[in-house]
N, C-alpha and C positions, 0 to 999 in steps of 0.2 A: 311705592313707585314700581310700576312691572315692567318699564322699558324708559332711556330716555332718547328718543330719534331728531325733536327738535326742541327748541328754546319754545317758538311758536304755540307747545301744548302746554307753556308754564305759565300760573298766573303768578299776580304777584306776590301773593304768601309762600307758593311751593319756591319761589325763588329766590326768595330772603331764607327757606329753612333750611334752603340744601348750602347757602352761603354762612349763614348760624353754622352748620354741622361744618361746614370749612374750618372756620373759624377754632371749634373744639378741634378738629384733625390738627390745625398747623400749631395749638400747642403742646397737642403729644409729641411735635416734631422738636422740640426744643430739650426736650429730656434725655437724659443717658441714656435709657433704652425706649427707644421710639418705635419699634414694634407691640401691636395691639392683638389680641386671642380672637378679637373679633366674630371673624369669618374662616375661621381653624374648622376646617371639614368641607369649604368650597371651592371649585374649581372656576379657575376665571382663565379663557385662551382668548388672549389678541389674536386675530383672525384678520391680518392685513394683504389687501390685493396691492396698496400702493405701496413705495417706499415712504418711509417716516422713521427715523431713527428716534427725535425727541418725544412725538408722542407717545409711539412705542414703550418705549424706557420710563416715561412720566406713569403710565398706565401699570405696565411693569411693577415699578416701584411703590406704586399706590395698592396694588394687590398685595403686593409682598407685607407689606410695612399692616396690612390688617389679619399677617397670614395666613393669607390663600394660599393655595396651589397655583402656579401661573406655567400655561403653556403658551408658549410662542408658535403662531402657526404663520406660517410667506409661502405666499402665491409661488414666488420664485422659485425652482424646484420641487415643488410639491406635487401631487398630482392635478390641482390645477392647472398649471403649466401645460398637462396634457389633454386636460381638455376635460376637467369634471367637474358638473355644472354645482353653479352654489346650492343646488337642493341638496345633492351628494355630499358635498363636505359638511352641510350642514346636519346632515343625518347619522355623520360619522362623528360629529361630535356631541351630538343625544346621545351615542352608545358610547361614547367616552365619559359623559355624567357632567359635561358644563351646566353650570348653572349660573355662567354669565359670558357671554360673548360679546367682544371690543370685536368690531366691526370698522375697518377703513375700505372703502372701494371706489373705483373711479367712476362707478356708474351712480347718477343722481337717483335716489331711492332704494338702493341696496337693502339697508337697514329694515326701512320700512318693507320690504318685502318677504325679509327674512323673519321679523316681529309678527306678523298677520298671516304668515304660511303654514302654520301649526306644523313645520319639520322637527322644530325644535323647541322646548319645552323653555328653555334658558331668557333670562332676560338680558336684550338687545341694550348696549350701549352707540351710539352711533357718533365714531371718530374720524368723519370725514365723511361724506360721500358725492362725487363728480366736485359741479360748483354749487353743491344745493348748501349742507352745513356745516357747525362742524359745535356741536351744542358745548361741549364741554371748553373749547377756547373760551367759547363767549363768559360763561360760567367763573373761569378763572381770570379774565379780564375785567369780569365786575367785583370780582375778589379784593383784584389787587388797587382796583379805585376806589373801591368802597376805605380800604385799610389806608391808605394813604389819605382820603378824605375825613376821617371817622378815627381811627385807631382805635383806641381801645375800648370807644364806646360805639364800634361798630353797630352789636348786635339787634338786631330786630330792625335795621336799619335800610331801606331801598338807597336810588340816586335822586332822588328828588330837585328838581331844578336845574343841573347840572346838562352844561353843551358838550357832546362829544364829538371831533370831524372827525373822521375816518374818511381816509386818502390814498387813493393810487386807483390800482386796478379791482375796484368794483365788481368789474363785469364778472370776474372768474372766481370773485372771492367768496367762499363760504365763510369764512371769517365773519366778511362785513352783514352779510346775511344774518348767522346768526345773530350777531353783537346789538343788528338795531331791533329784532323784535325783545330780546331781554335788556336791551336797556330801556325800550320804551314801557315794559312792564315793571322796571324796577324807579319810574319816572322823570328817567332822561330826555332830552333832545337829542337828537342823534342827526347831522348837517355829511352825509356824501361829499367829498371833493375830487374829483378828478379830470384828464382832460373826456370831452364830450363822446369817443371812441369806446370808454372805457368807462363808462356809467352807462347800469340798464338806460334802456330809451322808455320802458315801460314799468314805473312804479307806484303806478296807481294803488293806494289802500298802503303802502307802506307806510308806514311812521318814521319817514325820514328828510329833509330837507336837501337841497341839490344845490351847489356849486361847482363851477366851473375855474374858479379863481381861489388859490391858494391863500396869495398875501391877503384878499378882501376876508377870509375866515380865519386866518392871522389877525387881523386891525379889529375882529369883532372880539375878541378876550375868548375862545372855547375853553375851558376847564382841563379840557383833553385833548391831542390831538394822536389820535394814532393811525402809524403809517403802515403799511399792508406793501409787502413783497410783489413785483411787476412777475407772473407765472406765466414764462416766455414759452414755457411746455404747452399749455393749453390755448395756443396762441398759433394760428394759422396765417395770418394777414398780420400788415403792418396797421397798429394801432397809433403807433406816434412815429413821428420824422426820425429819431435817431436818439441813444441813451440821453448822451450829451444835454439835447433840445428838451425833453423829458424829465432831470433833475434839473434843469435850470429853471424850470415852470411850476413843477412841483412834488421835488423833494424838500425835506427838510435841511439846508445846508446850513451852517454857522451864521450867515448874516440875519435868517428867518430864525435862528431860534434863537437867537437875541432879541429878536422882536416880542417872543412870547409872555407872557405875563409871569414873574416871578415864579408864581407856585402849580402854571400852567400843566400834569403829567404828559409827559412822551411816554407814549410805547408801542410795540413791535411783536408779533406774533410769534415770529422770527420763521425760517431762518432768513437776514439782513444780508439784503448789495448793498455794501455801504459805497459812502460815494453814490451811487443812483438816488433811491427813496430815502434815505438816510446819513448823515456824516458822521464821520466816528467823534466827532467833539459830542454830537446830539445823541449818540446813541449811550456814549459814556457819565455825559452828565449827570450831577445830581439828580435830577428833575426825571430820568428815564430810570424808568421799571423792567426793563427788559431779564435781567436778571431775576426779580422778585417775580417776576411772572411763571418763570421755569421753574421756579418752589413752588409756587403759589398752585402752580399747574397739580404739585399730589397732593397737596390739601385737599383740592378741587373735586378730583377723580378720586381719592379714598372716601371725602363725603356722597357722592355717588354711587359707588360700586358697595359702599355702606346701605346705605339707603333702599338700594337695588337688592340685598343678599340678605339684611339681618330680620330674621324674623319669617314673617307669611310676607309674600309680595302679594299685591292685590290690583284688580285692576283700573 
């Protein structure tokens, strides 16, 4: 693997083996010593223009635990700040000797521009960028379904049959982006809910299904329903009438997820307005993974940055 920028260039083999190689990661995590020699001699820098504390950290921790070297590099005081263009930083870290760059940035294609610029030699991981992706959520998302569906005889295993809603705000979400082209490769259905503001108007060629009505994708049994943060930051215009009007239509609150089907998973990307998209009974309950996802997340990313670093990369 020489870069991973979107879910989009995964088929379904490479998806199931970088979720195999999870799988091997999270049970070295279970041992006394849960550091691996792995990638002892490589340099991995997060390279973040946004704020992100979890992923940061998840990334962080996933380097470390195979150890790398991890430099932490933020926009914020750095000389970006001042005005030096990503070519710059990124040629300053070929003479620093990465040989893997965690990329977050608020412009849509970042990744991909920094992968196909030959500034730098390192292979591109891509942890957000604008509202386009954000491959590795999606990655750990079908980690943490697949292991709750499957457990211990996960391996070699896709989603096969299985509905997943994803709800809220759509529009802004690289989350839900990523999540439906890898779940539709690992052969899920994958059903959009939110209100009509806040779903592209344009998804043609997507592998996704569109509602407007919460309870009607409640009353059909989905297997999953995960909720997705309202990102009131990337939000200029009013999309809905007011919070209030907004989780009363379609968050998850205690009377809806009583409705859900026993063994139905909740989960959250995080980070949770609870009360808005979410109730703290819903986000607590058995049934919600939100927790195991924040694990799940450096399984996720050591299978990755593994993948990415051990051996020749190729392209």
């Amino acid at each position: 693997m020489r870069h991973l920028l979107s879910t989009r260039d995964l088929s379904r083999d490479a998806a199931i083996h970088i979720l195999d190689v999870a799988e091997d990661m999270a049970q070295t995590q279970t041992r006394e010593v849960r550091k691996l020699p792995t990638l002892r001699g490589k340099t991995v820098v997060n390279l973040f223009f946004e704020d992100s504390t979890r992923t940061r950290i998840s990334f962080e921790a996933a380097a470390k635990r195979l150890s790398a070297d991890v430099i932490n590099f933020s926009a914020k005081g750095s000389s970006v700040s001042k005005g030096e263009s990503l070519k710059d930083t990124a040629q300053t870290l070929e003479e620093m000797g990465a040989d893997a760059v965690v990329i977050r940035h608020g412009a849509s294609g970042a990744p991909h521009t920094l992968a196909a610029s030959g500034w730098i030699d390192a292979g591109i991981v891509n942890a957000g960028d604008g509202t386009h992706e954000h491959p590795t959520q999606a990655l750990l998302d079908a980690f943490t379904i697949r292991r709750r569906l499957h457990g211990d005889v996960s391996r070699g295993r896709g989603l096969d049959g299985i509905t997943v809603a994803i709800v809220g705000d759509i529009l802004h979400s690289r989350v839900a982006r990523s999540n439906v082209w890898l779940l539709s490769a690992l052969g899920a259905r994958t059903v959009f809910v939110g209100p009509p503001t806040l779903v592209p108007t344009h998804l043609d060629g997507w592998p996704a299904d569109v509602s407007y009505d919460l309870d009607a994708t409640i009353a059909a049994s989905p297997d999953v329903v995960m909720m997705l943060r309202i990102q009131t930051e990337r939000m200029n215009d009013a999309y809905f009438p007011n919070p209030r009007e907004y989780a009363r239509r379609w968050g998850l609150d205690d009377e809806r997820l009583a409705r859900l089907r026993p063994d139905t998973i909740v989960m959250h990307p995080g980070p949770m307005n609870r009360g808005l998209e979410i109730s703290s009974r819903a986000a607590d309950s058995p049934r919600s993974t939100v927790r195991e996802q924040v694990a799940n997340g450096v399984s996720a990313r050591m299978a990755v940055l593994y993948l990415l670093l051990s051996g020749e990369r190729e392209d």
